[in-house]
Structures are given as structure tokens and as C-alpha cells.
C-alpha positions as CSV (number, residue, x, y, z in Angstrom):
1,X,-14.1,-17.2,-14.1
2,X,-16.6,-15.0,-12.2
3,X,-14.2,-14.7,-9.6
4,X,-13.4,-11.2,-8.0
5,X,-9.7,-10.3,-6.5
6,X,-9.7,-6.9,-4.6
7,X,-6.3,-6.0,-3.4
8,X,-5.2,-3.2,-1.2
9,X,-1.9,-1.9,-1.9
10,X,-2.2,0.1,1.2
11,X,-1.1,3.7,0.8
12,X,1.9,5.1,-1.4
13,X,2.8,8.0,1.2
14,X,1.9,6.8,4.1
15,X,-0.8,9.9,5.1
16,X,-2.4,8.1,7.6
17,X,-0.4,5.1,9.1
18,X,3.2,6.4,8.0
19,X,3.7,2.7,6.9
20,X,4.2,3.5,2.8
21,X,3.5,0.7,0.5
22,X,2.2,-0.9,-2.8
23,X,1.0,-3.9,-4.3
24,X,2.1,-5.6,-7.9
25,X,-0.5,-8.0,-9.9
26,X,0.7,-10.5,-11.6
27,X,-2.1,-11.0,-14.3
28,X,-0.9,-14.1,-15.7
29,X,-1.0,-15.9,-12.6
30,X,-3.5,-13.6,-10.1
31,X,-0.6,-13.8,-7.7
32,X,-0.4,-10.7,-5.6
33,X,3.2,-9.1,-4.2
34,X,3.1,-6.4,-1.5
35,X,6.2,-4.2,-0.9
36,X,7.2,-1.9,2.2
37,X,8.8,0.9,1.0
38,X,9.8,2.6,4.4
39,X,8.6,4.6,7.3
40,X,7.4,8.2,6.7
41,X,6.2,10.6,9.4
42,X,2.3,10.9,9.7
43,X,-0.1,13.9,8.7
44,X,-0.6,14.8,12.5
45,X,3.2,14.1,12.9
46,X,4.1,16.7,10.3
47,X,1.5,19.0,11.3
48,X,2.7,19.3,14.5
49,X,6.1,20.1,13.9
């Protein structure tokens, strides 16, 4: 107790690093899984087409 987790998922749509991904908590156990989802073109990248 008095312990802090902080977990970055990372980003769903993948705005700024075109990597998209998320992050499930398992409450029970604190245990943290991250999942790639895929590749997605950029902001800039879309912007620029």
C-alpha cells in the first residue's frame, strides 16, 4: 500500500509516432499488458499527402 503505478498505454491512433497502442491493468494482480495494434501513417504524413 502507498505504492503508485503510472502506466503509459502509449497512443490509441498513433498521432504522433504512427506506432498505435494500449495498455490492459490487471487489478487483481497490478500486472500490466501492452498491445501493438499496427502501424498507421503520422499527422505530418497525412498532412502532406
Amino acid at each position: 500500500s502507498g505504492k503508485t503505478l503510472l502506466v503509459n498505454p502509449g497512443e490509441i491512433w498513433g498521432y504522433l509516432t504512427g506506432l498505435s497502442s494500449i495498455a490492459i491493468l490487471d487489478t487483481a494482480s497490478q500486472k500490466v499488458e501492452f498491445i501493438e495494434l499496427g502501424r498507421f501513417k503520422t499527422f505530418r504524413e497525412i498532412i502532406k499527402e
